[in-house]
C-alpha positions in Angstrom: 13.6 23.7 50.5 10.0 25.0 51.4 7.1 23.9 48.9 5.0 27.0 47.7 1.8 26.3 49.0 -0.9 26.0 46.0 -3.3 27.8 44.9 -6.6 26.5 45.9 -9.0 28.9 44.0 -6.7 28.0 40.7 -7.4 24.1 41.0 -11.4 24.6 42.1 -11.6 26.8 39.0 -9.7 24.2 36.8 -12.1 21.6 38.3 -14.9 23.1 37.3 -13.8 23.9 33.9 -13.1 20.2 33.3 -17.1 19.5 34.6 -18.4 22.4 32.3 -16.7 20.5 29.5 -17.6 17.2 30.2 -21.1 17.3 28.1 -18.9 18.3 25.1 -16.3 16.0 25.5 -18.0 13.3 23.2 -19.0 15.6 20.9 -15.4 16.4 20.7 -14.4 13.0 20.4 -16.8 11.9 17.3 -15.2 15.3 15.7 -11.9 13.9 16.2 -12.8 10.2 14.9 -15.1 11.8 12.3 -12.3 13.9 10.6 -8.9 12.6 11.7 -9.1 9.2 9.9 -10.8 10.5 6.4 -8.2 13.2 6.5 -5.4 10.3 6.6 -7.5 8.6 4.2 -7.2 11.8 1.7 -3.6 12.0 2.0 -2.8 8.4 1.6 -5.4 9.3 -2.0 -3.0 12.2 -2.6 0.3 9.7 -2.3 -1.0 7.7 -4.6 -1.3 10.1 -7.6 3.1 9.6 -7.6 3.9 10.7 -11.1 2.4 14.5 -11.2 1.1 15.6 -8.1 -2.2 17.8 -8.4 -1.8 21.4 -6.7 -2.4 21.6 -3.1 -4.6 24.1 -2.9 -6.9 22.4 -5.2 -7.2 19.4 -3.0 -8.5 21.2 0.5 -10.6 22.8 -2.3 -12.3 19.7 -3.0 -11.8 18.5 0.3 -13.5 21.5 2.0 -16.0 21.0 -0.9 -17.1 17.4 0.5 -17.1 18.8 3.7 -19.1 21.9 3.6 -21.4 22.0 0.1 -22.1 18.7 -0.2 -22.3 17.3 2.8 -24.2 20.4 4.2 -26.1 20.4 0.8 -27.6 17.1 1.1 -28.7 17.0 4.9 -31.3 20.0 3.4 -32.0 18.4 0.3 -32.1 14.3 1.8 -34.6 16.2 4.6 -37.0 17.7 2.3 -37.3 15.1 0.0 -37.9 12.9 3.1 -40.5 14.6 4.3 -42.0 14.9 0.7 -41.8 11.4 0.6 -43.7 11.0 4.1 -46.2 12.8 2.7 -46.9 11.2 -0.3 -47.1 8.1 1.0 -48.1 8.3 4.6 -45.9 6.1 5.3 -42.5 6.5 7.6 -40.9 2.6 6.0 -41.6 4.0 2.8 -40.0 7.3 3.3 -37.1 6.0 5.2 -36.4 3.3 2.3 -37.1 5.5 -0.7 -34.8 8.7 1.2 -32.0 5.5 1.7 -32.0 4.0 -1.2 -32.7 6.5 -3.5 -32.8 9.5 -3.2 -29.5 10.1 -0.6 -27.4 8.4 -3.7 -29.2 10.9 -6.4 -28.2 13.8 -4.4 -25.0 13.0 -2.4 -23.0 11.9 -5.6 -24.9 14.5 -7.5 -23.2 17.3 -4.8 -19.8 15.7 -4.5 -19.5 15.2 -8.3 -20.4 18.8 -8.8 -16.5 19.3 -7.5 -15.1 17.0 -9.7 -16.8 18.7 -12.5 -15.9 22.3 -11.7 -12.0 21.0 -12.1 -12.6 19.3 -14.9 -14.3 22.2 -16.8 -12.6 25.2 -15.3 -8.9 23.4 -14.8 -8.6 21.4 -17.2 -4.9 21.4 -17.4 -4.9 19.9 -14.2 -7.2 17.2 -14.8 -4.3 14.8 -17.0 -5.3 11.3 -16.1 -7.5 9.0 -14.6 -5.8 8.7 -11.4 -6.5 12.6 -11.4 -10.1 11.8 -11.8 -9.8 9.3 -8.5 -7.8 11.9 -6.7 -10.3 14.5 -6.8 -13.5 12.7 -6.5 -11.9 10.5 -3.8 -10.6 13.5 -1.4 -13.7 15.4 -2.3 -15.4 12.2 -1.1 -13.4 11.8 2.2 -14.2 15.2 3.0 -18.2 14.9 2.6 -17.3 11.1 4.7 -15.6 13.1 7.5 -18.7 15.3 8.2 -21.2 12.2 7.8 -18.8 10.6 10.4 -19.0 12.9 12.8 -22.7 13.1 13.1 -23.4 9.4 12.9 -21.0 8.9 15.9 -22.3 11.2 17.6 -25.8 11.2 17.2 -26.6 7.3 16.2 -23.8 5.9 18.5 -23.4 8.2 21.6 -26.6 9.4 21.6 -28.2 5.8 21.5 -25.6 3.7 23.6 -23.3 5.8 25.4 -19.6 6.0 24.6 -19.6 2.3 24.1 -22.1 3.1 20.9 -19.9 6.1 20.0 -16.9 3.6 20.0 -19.1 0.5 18.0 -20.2 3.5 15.3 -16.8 4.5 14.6 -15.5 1.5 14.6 -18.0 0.5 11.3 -18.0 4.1 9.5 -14.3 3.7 10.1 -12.4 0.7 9.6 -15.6 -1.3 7.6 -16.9 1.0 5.4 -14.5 3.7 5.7 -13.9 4.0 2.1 -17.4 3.6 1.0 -17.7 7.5 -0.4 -14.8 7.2 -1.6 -15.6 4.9 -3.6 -18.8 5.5 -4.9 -17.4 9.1 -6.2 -14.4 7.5 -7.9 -16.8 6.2 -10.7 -17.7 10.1 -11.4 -13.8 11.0 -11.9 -12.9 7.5 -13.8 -15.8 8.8 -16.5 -15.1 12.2 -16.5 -10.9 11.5 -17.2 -11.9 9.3 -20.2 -13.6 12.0 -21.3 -10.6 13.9 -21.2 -7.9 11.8 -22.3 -10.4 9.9 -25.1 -10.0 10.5 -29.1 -13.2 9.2 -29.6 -16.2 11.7 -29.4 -19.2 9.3 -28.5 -17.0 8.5 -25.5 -16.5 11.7 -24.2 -20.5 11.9 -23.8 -20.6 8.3 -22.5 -18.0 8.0 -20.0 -19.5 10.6 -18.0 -22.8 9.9 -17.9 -21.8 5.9 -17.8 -19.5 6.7 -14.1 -22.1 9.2 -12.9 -24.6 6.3 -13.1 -22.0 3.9 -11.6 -21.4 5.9 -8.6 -25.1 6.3 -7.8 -25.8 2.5 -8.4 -23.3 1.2 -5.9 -24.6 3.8 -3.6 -27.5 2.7 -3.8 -27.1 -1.1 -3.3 -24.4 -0.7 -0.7 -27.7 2.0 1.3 -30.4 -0.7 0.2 -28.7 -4.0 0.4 -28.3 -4.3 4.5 -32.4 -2.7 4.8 -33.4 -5.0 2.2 -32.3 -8.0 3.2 -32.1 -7.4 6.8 -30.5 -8.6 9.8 -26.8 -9.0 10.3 -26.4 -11.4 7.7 -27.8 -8.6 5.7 -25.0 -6.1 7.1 -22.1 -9.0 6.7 -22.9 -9.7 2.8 -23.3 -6.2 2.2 -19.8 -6.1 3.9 -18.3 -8.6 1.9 -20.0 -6.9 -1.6 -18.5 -3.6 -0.1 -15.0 -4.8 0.0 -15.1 -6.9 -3.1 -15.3 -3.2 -4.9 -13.2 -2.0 -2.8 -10.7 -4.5 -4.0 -11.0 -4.2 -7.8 -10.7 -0.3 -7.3 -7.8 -1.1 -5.5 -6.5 -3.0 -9.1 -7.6 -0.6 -11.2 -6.4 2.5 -9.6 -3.0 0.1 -9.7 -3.1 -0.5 -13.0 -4.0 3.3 -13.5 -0.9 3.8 -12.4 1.4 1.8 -13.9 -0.1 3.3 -17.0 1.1 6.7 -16.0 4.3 5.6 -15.2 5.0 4.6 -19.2 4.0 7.3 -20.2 6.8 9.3 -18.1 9.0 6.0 -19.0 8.2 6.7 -22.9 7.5 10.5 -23.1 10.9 11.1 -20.8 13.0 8.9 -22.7 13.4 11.4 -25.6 14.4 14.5 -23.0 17.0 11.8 -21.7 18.3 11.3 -25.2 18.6 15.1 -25.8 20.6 15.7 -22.5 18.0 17.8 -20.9 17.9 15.2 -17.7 20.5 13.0 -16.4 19.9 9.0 -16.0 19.8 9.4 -12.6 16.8 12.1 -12.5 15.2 9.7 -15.7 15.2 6.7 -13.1 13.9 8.5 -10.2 11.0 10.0 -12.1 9.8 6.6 -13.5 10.0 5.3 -9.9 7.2 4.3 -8.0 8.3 4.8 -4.8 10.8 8.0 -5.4 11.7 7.3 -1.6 15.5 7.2 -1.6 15.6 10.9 -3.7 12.8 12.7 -1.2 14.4 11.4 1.7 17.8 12.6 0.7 16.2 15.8 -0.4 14.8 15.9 3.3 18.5 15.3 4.8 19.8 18.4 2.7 16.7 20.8 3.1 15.5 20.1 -0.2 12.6 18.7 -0.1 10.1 21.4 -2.0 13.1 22.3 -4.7 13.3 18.3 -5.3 9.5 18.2 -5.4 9.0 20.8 -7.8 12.1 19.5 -10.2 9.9 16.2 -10.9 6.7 17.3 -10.7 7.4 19.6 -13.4 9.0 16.5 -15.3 5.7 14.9 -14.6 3.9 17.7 -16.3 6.5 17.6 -19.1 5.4 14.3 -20.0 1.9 14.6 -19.3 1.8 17.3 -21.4 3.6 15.6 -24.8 1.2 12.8 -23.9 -1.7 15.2 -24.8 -0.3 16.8 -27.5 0.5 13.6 -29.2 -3.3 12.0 -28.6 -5.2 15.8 -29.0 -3.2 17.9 -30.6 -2.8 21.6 -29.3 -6.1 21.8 -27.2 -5.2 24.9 -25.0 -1.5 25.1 -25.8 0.7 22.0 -25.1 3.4 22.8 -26.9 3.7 26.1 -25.1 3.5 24.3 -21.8 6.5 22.0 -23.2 8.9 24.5 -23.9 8.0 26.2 -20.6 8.8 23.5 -18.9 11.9 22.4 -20.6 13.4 26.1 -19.8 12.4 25.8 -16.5 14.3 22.4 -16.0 17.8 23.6 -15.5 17.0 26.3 -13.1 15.0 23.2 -11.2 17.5 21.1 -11.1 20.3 23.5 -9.9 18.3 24.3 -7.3 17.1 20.4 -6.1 20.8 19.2 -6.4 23.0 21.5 -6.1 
């Protein structure tokens, strides 16, 4: 059999495609380890909230939020206050300190706490508990950490070292202090949740300010420590600091979560006892992992009808929950008989 012959002028015009690209390729590449990772990060943030899953469209909201307002919105702010700074002092040390320590922490959790604001005050139905709080400012977070990632990669490691400093960059924005934003902005959505879920009116003024200020200080000394103290034995404590909070967020959002599973556990008990759900669907709901029933639902082409079913019991709960501790607010007992009609119809369609 006879071999077509190539094409020569194909390959020399793929050939120098590829060389026209090569200037972009790490560009490219710090996009890809800029964005990828902090967009497994937020869904791994949206996995955790198990109980009552917040709407989809809210999250790449907030995400796109992070991303494109704040982020965007404090490169021009951080700059101008910079170069106010430079000039009132005539001095680039003391711009560069007072822009790092504090004025980026003012304005970047200032911007991404805007988003977590906006759900709480226009959506407040969707803002249930304090692992709602964490959800939102945490994705909103990732989203603002994704664009920071990508330019500090880029510019600070490729364009100082080559693709060995792109690769050392992203190495430290990614696996050491990849969760640092979303940290920092987790503070804002812990305050603002206490001040929806609280009966106690000084709180609801408190909490607020008290995780607004929370989110900035750690911002603060997690920027500060390392210039302060200098050195890499400066950058290792600051390391260490950074992952002792990460660690006791880690507790709390787990205790945050085992709270909001007795409240399904207590608040669905009484739509067991009335026949409106079976034992089984009771059991799966209070689960933590609720593998077994998705991936079943998965096997049968289920999956969204299943989701919806508990979700809705979610909201059920969530919702008796708040009308016990509030009162009406903006209708729960509406919202409970909603839901209770829709739960047959749900279920038909999840099992049978």
């Amino acid at each position: 059999m006879r071999r077509r012959p190539g094409n020569p002028g194909r390959r020399r015009a793929l050939c120098a495609f590829f060389i026209a690209m090569l200037p972009t390729m790490p560009f490219a590449l710090a996009l890809v380890l800029g964005f990828g990772p902090m967009i497994g990060f937020a869904f791994f943030i949206r996995w955790l909230d198990r109980y009552e899953p917040e709407p989809r469209w809210m999250l790449a909201g907030s995400f796109l939020w992070g991303a494109v307002i704040a982020c965007g919105g404090a490169f021009v702010i951080n700059t101008l206050l910079g170069i106010g700074l430079l000039a009132a002092t005539g001095s680039e040390e003391a711009a560069l300190v007072g822009t790092t320590t504090l004025v980026a922490p003012l304005v970047e959790e200032m911007l991404k706490g805007l988003a977590v604001l906006l759900v709480f005050a226009c959506f407040r139905r969707e803002f249930d508990s304090v692992v709602d709080g964490i959800t939102y400012a945490g994705i909103t977070a990732t989203g603002f950490a994704a664009v920071e990632n990508s330019l500090y990669i880029y510019r600070d490691g490729y364009g100082a070292a080559g693709l060995e400093g792109l690769l050392s960059v992203a190495f430290i924005r990614i696996v050491l202090v990849g969760w640092m934003h979303p940290f920092f902005t987790a503070f804002i959505g812990i305050g603002l949740a206490i001040a929806r879920t609280t009966r106690k009116p000084l709180h609801r003024w408190l909490a607020p300010l008290a995780g607004f200020a929370l989110a900035i200080g750690t911002h603060a000394l997690h920027n500060g420590f390392a210039m302060l103290v200098g050195g890499i034995e400066g950058f290792a404590l600051g390391l260490a600091i950074d992952w002792v909070g990460y660690a006791c967020m880690t507790g709390f959002i787990g205790w945050m979560i085992w709270r909001e599973r007795d409240i399904l556990r207590r608040q669905l008990a009484g739509e067991l006892a009335d026949g409106r759900i079976t034992t089984a669907h009771y059991a799966q709901a209070i689960s933590f992992t609720q593998l077994s029933v998705h991936l079943g639902a998965i096997g049968r082409g289920r999956f969204r009808a299943v989701r919806a079913f508990y979700q809705s019991l979610g909201e059920l709960a969530h919702h008796k929950e708040h009308l016990e501790r509030h009162g009406e607010e903006h209708g729960h007992s509406a919202e409970i008989a909603r839901h209770r009609a829709a739960l047959p119809e749900l279920a038909e369609h999840a099992y049978s």
